[in-house]
Structure formats: structure tokens, C-alpha cells
Backbone as CSV, one residue per row, in Angstrom:
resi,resn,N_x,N_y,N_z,CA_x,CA_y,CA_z,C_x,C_y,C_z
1,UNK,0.830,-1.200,0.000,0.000,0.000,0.000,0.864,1.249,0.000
2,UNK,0.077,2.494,-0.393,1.061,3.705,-0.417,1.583,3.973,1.411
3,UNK,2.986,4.423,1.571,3.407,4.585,1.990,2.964,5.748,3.279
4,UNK,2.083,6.126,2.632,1.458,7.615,3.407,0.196,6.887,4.345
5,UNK,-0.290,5.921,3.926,-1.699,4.682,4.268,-1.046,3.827,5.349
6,UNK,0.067,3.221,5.166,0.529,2.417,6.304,1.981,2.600,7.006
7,UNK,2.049,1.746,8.069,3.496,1.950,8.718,3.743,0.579,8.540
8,UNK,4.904,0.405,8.084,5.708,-1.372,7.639,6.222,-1.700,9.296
9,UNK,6.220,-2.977,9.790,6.994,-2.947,11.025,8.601,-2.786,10.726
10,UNK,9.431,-2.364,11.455,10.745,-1.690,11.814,11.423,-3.097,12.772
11,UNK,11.124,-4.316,11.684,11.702,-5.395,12.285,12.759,-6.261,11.336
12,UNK,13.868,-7.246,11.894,14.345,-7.878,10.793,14.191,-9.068,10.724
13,UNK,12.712,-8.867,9.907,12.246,-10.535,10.209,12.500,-10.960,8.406
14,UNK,12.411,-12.202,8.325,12.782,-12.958,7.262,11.889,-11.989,6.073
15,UNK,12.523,-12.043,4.719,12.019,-11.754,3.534,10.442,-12.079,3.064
16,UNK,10.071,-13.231,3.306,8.845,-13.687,2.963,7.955,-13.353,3.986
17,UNK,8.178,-12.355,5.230,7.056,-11.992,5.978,6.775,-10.763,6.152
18,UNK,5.196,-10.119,6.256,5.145,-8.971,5.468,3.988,-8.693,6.980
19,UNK,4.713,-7.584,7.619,3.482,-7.334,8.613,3.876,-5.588,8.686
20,UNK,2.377,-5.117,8.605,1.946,-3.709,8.616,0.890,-3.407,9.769
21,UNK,0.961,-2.036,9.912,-0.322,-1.420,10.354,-0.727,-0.461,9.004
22,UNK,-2.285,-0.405,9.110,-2.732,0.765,8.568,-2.990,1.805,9.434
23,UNK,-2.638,3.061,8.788,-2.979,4.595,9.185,-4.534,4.573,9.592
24,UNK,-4.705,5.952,10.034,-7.008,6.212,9.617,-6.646,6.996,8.039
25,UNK,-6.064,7.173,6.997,-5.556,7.841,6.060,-6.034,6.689,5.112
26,UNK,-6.565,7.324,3.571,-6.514,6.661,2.980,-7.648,5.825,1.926
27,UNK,-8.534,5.769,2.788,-9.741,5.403,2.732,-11.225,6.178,2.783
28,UNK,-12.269,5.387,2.618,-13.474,6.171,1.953,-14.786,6.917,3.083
29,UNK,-14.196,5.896,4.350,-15.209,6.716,5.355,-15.129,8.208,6.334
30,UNK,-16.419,8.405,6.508,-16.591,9.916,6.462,-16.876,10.169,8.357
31,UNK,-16.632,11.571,8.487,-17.197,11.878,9.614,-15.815,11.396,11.054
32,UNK,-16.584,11.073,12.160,-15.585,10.349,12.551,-15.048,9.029,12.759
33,UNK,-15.275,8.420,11.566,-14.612,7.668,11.320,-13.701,7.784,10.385
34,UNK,-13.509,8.825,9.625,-12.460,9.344,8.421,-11.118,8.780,8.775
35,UNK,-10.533,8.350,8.026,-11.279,7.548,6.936,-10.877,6.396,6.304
36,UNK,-10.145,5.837,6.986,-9.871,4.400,6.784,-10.290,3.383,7.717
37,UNK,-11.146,3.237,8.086,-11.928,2.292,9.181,-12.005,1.239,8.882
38,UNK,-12.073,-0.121,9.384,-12.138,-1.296,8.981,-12.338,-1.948,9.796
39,UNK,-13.195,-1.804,10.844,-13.978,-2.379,12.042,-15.176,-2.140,11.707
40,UNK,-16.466,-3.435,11.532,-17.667,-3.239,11.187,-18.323,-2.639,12.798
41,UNK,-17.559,-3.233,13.670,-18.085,-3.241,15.260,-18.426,-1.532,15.894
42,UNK,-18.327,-0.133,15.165,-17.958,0.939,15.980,-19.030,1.741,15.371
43,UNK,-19.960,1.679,14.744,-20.785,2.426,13.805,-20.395,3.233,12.214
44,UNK,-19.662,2.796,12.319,-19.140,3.380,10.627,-20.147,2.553,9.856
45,UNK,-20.715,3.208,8.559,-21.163,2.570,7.898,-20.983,1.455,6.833
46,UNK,-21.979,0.099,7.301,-21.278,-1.185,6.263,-20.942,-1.139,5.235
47,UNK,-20.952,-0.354,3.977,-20.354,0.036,2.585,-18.980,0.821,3.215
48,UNK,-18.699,1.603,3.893,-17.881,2.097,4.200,-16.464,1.011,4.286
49,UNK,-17.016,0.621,5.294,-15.849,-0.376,6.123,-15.938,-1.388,4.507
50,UNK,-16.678,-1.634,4.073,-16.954,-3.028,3.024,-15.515,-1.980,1.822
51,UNK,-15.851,-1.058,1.614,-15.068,-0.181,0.863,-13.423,-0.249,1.468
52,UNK,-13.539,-0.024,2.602,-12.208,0.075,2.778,-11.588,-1.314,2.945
53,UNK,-11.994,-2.275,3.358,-11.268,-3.884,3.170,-11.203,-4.259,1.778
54,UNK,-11.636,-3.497,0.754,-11.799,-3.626,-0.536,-10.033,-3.040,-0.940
55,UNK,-10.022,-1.679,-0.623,-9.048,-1.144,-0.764,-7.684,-2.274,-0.183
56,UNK,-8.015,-2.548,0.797,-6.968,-2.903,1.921,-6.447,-4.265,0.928
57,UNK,-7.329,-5.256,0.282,-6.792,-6.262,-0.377,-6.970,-6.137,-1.899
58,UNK,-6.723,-4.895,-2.050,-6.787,-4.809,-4.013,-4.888,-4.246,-3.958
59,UNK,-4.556,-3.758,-2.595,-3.163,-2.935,-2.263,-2.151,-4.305,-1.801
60,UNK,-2.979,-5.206,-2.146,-1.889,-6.550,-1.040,-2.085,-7.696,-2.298
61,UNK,-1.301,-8.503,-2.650,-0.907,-9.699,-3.359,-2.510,-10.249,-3.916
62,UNK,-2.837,-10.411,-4.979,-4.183,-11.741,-4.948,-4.594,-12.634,-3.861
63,UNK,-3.465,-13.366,-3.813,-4.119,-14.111,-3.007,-3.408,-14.369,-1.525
64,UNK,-3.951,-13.178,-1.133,-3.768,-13.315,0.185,-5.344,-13.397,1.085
65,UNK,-5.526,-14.252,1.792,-6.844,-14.452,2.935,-6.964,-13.507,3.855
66,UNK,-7.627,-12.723,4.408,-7.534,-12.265,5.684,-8.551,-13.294,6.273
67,UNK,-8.014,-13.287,7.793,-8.557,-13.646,9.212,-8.776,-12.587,10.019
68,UNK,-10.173,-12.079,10.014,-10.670,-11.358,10.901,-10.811,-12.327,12.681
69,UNK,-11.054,-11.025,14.008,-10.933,-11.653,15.134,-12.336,-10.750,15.649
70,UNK,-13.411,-11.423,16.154,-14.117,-11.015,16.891,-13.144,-11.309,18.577
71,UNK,-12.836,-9.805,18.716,-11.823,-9.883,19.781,-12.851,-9.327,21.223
72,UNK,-12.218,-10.069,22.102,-13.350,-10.128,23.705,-12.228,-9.749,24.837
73,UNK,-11.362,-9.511,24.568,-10.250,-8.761,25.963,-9.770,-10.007,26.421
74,UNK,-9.598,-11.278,26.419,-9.500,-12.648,26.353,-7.875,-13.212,26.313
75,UNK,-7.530,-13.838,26.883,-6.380,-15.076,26.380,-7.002,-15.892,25.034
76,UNK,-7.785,-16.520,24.879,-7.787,-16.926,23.362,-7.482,-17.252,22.577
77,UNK,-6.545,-17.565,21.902,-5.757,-18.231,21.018,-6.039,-19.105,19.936
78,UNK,-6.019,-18.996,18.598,-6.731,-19.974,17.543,-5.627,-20.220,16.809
79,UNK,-5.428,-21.464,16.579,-4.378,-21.729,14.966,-5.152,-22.171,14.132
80,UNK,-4.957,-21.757,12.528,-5.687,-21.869,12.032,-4.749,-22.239,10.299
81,UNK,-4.912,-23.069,10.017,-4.624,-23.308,8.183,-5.429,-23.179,7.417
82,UNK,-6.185,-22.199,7.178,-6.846,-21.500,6.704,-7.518,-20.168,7.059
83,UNK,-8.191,-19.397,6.358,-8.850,-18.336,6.396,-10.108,-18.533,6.089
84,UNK,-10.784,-17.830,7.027,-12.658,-18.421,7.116,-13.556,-16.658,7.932
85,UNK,-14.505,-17.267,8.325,-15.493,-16.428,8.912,-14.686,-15.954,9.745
86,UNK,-15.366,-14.959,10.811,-14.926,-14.132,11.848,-14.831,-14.975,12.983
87,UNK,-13.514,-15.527,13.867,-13.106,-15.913,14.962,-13.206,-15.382,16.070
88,UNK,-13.914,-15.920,17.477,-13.922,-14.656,18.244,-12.907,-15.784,18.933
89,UNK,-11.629,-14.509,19.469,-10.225,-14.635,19.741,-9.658,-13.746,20.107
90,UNK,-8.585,-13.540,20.331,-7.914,-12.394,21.025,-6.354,-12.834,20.375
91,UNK,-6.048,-13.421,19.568,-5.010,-13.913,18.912,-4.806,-15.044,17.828
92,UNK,-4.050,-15.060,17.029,-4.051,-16.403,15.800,-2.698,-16.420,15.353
93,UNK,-2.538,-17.857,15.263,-1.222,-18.461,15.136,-1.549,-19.087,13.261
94,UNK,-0.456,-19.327,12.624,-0.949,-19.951,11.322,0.669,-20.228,11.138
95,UNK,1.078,-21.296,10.501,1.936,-22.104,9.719,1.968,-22.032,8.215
96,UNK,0.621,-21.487,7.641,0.357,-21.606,6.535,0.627,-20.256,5.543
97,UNK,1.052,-20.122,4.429,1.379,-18.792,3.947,-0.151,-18.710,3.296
98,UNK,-0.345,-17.377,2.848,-1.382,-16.193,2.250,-2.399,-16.436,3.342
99,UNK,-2.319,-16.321,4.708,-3.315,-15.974,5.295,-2.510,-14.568,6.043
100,UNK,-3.620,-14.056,6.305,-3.260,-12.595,6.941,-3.914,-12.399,7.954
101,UNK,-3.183,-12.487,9.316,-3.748,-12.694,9.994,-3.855,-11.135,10.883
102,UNK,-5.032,-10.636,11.380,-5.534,-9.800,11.665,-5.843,-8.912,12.964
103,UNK,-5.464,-7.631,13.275,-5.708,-7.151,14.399,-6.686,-5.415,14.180
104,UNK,-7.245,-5.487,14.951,-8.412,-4.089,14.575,-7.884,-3.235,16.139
105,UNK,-7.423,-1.827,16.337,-7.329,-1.499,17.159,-7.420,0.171,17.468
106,UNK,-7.658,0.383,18.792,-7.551,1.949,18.612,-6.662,2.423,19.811
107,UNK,-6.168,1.844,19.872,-5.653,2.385,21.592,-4.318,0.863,22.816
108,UNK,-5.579,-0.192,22.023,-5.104,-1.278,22.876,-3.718,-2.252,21.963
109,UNK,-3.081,-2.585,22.243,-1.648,-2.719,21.954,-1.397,-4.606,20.650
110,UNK,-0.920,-3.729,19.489,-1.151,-4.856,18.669,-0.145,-5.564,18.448
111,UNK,0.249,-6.882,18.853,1.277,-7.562,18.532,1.434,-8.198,17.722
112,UNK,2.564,-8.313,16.687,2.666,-9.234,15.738,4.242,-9.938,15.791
113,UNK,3.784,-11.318,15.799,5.196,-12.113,15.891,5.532,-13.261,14.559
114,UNK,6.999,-13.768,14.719,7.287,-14.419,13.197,8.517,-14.733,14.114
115,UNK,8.922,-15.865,13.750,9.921,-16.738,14.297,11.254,-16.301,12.773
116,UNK,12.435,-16.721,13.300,13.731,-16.380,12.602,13.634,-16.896,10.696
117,UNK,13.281,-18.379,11.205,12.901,-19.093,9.636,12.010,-18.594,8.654
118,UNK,10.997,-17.522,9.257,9.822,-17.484,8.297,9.126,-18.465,8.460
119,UNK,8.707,-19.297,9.264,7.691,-20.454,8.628,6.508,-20.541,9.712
120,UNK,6.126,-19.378,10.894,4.756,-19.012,11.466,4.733,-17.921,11.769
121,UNK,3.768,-17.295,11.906,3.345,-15.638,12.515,2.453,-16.153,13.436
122,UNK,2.099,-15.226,14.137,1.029,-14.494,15.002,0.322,-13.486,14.834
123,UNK,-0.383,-13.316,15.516,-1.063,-11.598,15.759,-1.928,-12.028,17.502
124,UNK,-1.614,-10.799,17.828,-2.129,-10.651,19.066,-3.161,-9.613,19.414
125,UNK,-3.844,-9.200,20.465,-4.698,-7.971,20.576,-4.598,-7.858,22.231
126,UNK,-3.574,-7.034,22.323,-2.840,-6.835,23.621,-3.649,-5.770,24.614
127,UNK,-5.623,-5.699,24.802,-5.399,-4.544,25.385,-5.253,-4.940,27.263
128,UNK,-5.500,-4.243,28.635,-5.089,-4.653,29.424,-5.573,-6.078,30.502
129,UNK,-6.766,-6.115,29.928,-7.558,-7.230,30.385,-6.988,-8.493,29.580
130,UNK,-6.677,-8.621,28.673,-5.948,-9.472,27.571,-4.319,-10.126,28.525
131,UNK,-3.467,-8.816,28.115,-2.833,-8.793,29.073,-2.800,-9.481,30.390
132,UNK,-3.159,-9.243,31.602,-4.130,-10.060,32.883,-4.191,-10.913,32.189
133,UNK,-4.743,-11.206,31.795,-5.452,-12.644,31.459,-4.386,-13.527,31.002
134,UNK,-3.626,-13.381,30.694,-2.340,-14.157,29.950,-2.258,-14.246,28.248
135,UNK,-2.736,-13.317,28.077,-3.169,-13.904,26.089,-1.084,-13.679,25.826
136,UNK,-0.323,-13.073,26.122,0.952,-13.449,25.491,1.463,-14.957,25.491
137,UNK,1.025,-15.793,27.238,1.341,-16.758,27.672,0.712,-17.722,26.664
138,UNK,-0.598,-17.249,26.227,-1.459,-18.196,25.255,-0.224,-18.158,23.988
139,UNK,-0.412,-17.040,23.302,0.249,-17.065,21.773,2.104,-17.545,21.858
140,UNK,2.364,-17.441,22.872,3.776,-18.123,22.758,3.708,-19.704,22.764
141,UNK,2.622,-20.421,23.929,2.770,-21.644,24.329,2.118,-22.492,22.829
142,UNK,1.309,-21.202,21.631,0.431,-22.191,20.890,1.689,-21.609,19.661
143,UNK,2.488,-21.468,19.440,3.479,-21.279,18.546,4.433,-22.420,18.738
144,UNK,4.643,-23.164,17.385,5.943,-24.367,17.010,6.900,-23.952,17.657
145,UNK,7.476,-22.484,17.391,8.963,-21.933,17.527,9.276,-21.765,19.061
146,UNK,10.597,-22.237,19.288,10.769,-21.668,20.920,11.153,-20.594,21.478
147,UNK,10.524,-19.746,22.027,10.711,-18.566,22.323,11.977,-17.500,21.807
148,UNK,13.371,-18.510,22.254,15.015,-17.367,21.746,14.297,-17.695,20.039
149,UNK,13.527,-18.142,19.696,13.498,-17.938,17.754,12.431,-16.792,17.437
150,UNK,11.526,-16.393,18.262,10.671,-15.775,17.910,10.729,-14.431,18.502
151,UNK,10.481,-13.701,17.512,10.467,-11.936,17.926,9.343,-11.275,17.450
152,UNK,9.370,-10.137,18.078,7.599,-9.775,18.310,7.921,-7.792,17.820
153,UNK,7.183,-7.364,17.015,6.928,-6.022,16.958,5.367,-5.739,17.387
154,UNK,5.679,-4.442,18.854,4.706,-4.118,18.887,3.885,-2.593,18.218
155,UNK,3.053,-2.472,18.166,2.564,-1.822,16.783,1.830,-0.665,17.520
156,UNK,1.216,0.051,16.852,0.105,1.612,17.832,-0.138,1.796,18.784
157,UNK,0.224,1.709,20.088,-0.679,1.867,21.415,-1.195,3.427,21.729
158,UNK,-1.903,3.481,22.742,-1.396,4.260,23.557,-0.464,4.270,24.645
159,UNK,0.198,5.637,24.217,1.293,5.506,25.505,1.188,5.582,26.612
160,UNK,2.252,5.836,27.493,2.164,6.086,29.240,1.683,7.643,29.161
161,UNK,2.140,8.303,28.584,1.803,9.520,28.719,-0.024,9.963,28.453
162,UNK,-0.347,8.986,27.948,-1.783,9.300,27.983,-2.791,8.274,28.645
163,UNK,-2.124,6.817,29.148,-3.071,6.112,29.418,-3.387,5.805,31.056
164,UNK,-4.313,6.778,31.045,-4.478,6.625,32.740,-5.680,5.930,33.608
165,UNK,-5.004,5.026,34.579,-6.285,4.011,35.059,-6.432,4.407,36.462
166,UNK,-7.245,2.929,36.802,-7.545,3.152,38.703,-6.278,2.696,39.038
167,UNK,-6.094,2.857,40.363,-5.207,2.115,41.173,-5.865,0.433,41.123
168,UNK,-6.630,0.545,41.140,-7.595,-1.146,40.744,-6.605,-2.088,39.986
169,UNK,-6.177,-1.470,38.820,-5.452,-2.397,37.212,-4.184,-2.705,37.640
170,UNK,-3.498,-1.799,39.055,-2.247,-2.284,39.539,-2.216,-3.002,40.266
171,UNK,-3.009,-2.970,41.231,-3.336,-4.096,42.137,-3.627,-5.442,41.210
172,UNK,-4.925,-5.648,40.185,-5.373,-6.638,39.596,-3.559,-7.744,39.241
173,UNK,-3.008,-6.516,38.388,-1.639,-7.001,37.979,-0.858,-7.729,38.858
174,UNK,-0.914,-6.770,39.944,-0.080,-7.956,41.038,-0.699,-8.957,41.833
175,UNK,-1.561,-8.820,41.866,-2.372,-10.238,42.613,-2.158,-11.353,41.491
176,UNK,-2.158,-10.973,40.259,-1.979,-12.281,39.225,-0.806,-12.315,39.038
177,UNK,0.634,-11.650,39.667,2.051,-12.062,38.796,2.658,-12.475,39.988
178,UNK,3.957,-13.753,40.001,4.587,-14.407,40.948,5.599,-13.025,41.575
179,UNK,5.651,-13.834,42.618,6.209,-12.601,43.862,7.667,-11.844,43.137
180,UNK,8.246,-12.748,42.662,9.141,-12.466,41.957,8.955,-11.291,40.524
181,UNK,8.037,-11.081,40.193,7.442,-10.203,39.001,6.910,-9.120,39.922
182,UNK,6.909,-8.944,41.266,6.378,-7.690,41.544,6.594,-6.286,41.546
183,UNK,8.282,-6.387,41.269,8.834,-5.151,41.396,8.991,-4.383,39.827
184,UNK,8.941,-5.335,38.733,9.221,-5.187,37.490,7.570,-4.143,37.097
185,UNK,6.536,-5.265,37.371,5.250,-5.033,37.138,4.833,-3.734,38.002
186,UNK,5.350,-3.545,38.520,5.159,-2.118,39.494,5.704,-0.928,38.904
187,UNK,6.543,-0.863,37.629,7.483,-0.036,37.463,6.994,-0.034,35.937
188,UNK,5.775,-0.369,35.727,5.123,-0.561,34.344,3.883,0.873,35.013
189,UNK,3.927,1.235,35.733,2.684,2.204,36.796,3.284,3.106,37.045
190,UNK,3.256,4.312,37.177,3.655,5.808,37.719,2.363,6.902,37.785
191,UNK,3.263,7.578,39.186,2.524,8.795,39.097,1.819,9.474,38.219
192,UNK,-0.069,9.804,38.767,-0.896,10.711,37.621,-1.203,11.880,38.760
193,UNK,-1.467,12.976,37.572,-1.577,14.477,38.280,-2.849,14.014,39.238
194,UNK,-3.921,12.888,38.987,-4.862,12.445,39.874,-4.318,11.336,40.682
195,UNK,-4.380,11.671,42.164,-3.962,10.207,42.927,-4.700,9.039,43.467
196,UNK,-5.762,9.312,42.367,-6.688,8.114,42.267,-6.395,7.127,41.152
197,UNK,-5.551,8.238,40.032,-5.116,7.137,39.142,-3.684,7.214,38.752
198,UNK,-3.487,6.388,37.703,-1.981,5.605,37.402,-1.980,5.639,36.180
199,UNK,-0.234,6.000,35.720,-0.460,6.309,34.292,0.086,4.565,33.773
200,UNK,-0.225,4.227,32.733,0.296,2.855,32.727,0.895,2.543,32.022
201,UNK,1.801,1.574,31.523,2.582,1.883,30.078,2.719,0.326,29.463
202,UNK,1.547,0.355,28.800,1.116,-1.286,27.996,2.796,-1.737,27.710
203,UNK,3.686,-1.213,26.758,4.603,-1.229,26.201,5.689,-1.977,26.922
204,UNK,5.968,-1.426,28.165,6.867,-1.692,29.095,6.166,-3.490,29.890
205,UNK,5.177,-3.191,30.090,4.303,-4.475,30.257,4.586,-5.574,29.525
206,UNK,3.939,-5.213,28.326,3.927,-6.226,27.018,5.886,-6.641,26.940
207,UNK,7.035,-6.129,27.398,8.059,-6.533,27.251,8.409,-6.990,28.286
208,UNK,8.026,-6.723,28.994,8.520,-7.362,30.336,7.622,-9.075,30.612
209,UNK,6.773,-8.972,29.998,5.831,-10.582,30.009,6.286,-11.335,28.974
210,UNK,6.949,-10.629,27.694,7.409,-11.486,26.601,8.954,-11.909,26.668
211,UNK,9.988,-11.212,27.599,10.389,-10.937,28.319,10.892,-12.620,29.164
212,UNK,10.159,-12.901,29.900,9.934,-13.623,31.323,9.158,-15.034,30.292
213,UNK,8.785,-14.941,29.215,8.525,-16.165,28.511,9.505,-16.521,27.348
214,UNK,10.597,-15.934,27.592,11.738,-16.002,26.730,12.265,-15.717,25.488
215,UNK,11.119,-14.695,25.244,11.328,-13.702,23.946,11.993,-12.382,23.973
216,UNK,13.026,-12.027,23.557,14.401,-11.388,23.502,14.389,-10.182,22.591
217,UNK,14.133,-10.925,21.590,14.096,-10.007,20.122,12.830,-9.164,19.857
218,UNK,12.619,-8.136,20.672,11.570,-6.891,20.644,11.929,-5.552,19.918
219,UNK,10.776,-5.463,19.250,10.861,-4.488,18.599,9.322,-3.168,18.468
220,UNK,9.329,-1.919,17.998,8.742,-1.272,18.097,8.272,-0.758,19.194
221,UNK,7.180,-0.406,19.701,6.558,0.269,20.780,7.077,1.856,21.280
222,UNK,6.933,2.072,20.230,7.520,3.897,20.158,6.420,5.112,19.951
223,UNK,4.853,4.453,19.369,3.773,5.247,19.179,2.920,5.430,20.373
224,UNK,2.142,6.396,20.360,0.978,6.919,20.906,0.155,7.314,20.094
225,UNK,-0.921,6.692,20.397,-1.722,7.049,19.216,-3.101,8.032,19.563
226,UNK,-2.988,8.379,20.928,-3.895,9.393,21.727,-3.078,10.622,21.089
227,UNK,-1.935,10.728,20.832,-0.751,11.844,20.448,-1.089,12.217,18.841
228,UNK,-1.655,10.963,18.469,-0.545,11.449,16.671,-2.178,11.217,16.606
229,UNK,-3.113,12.760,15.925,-4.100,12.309,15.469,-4.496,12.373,14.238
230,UNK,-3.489,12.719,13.308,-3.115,13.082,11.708,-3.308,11.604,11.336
231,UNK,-2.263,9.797,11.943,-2.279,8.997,11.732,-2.912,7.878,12.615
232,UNK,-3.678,8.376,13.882,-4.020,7.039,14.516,-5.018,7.499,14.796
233,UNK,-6.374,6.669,14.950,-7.894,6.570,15.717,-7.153,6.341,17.332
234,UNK,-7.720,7.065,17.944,-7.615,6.643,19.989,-9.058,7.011,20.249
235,UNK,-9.686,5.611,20.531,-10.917,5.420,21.378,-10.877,6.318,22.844
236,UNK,-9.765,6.851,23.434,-9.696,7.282,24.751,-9.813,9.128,24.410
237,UNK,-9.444,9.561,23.018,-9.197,10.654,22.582,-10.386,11.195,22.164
238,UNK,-10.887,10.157,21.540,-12.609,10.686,20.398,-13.828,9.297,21.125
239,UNK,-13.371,8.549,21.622,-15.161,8.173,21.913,-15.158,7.143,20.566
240,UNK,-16.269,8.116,19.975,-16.584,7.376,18.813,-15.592,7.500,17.770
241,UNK,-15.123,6.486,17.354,-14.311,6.626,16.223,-13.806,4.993,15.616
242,UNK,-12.782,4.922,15.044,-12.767,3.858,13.679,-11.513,2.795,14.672
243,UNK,-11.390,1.964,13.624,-9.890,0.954,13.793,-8.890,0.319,13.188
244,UNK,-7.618,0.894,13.471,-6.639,0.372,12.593,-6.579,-0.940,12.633
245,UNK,-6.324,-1.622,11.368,-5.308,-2.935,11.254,-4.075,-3.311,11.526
246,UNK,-3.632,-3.948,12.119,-2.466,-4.409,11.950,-2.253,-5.879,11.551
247,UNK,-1.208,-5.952,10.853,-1.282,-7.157,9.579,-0.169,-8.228,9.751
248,UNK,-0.283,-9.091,9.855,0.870,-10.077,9.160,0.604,-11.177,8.206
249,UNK,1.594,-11.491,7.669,1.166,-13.140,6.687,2.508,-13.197,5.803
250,UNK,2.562,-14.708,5.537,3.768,-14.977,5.006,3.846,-15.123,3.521
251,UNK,4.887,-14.883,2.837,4.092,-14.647,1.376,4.646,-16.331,0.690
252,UNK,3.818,-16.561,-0.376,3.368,-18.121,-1.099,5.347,-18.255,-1.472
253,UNK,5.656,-19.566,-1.539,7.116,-19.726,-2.169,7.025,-19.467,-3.693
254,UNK,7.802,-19.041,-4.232,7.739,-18.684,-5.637,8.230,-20.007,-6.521
């Protein structure tokens, strides 16, 4: 796709694997959802969104599949050799090339992983309940590759600088991580101008859990997307508004 429409990940993963985010740039929907939306789930209209997944795979190879995720804040995990209806999941593993496997997001933290060989991806949907819940622990344990092979770019979040919770989500965190993870997981939380809440920083999280399951090779997690509103939808910024993709899939052997 044009260059101005998406961000390529800033990873050095094998030749035959091709993982993007899309911009809100680009595309045909109006209002606030302008204008590249591709979540039927947020009120944009169905020609709209139908328009822009149109765009999204007339800009990508023939035959590539997408795998959409009816995503639930979940651990979850699906492998799948093929591409079909809408999965409700919170992550998908595949072995198989021309599937594209799929993440819709506005805020909550999109992971995409690919082992050294090229020969599986992932996609994840990292937001903090996901997180809790273990969905990294899921998508590593349902991946062939062993952890030192597999490396992970994480893709749009919001940052620390804008994402502020209860004291509740720090506590939740540490009641679920071994005593030994308490000081790390504590240092993912800082001071908010409110001392009811906590600023939080998915990013630092999401590495520190991938991290502790023996994944090494991290990359990205440099956006805010509450910040940049030229290129990202933030559900925490506008309410109502659209959802980026983020993409992976391995391309067919020639």
C-alpha cells in the first residue's frame, strides 16, 4: 500500500514476511470515522468499512486471505490453516502462507510475531484485560517456535503519557504475577496528576511478560496514538471513532 496509508513494522524478520499497520488515512469513510476504518463493530457505515477492506486487499498480493478476530479482551488463542469467517479470539497463530492474519485497534496494543525461519506468525490484541489474562502466555505456548526464535513487533498503542487508570489495574496485575514479578510489574505504573489514578505503560508491560517467557528479540513500541491524530484513531481521545489494522502473513514460495 502507499506509503502515506501504512506503517511497515521496523523489524528484521525474514524476507517472505510482510506485517503492517494501517494509518485512519486513505480510505473512503466519512465523519468520525475518516477515513480508513475497517472495524464493522464501531458504527461506521457497512459500505464504508466493506469499501475500505476492498481497498486494503486490491493494495496486497491476490491471493492473500484475511482472518478477521471477533476480539473479547481474552487469552484466546486460535491456529488456524486456513482463512474463514470471523473468529472470536484475542489472537491467531498460522503455519500456513497467504493468510493474513488480523488485528483491529484503537488504543489497545497490537502484537505481531514471526519466528527467525519465516515459517509461522502471530497476531495478538494486547489490550489490558488481555494482558491479565495471559493472552501473550497463550500465543507463545500455541506457537511451534521456541521462544530465543521468535520476535515480536509491537505496533500503535497508547502511551504512558496518555493512558491513565484506577489504582484497581495495579493491584489486579499484582495479585496475578509471581512474587518475583512484583517489582518489574510495578514499574510498568507511575505517578498521575490524579492520585486516584496511574499512568500505565502497555509497552513496558507487554516486554517485560514477553520478556519472562523467553522472547528477547523486541521491537517497536515507540507510538501513541492518543498523540498522533493526523495517523491514529484513539478510542480514549474521540469516543466514537474507527480501527486500525495491523497485519501479518507470510508470502506463497515462488
Amino acid at each position: 500500500m502507499n506509503e502515506r496509508y501504512v506503517l511497515s513494522a521496523d523489524w528484521p524478520a525474514p524476507k517472505n514476511i510482510h506485517a503492517f499497520v494501517t494509518t485512519r488515512n486513505g480510505g473512503i469513510s466519512e465523519g468520525a470515522y475518516g477515513t480508513f476504518n475497517l472495524a464493522n463493530h464501531v458504527g461506521d457505515a457497512p459500505l464504508a468499512v466493506a469499501g475500505n477492506r476492498d481497498l486494503l486487499r486490491e493494495a496486497l498480493p491476490a491471493r492473500i486471505f484475511f482472518q478477521w478476530m471477533d476480539q473479547v479482551h481474552g487469552s484466546d488463542v486460535k491456529t488456524i490453516a486456513s482463512a474463514g469467517t470471523v473468529i472470536t479470539a484475542d489472537g491467531l497463530v498460522t503455519q500456513e502462507p497467504a493468510i493474513a492474519c488480523c488485528v483491529l485497534t484503537a488504543d489497545c496494543l497490537p502484537i505481531l510475531l514471526t519466528n527467525q525461519s519465516g515459517t509461522e506468525i502471530a497476531a495478538v490484541h494486547g489490550g489490558w484485560r488481555g494482558l491479565r489474562a495471559g493472552i501473550l502466555h497463550s500465543v507463545i505456548d500455541s506457537m511451534r517456535s521456541k521462544p530465543d526464535e521468535i520476535m515480536a513487533w509491537l505496533g500503535p498503542a497508547i502511551g504512558p503519557c496518555h493512558y491513565q487508570v484506577g489504582l484497581e489495574i495495579r493491584e489486579a496485575f499484582l495479585k496475578e504475577s509471581a512474587e518475583d514479578e512484583a517489582e518489574s510489574v510495578s514499574r510498568c505504573f507511575s505517578q498521575s496528576d490524579d492520585p486516584e489514578k496511574l499512568q500505565f505503560d502497555l509497552y513496558a508491560l507487554a516486554r517485560f511478560r514477553l520478556g519472562r517467557l523467553g522472547v528477547s528479540s523486541l521491537y517497536g513500541g515507540s507510538f501513541c496514538t492518543h498523540c498522533d491524530e493526523k495517523k491514529f484513531y484513539s478510542f480514549r481521545r474521540d469516543g466514537v471513532t474507527g480501527r486500525m489494522a495491523s497485519i501479518i502473513f507470510m508470502a506463497e514460495a515462488e
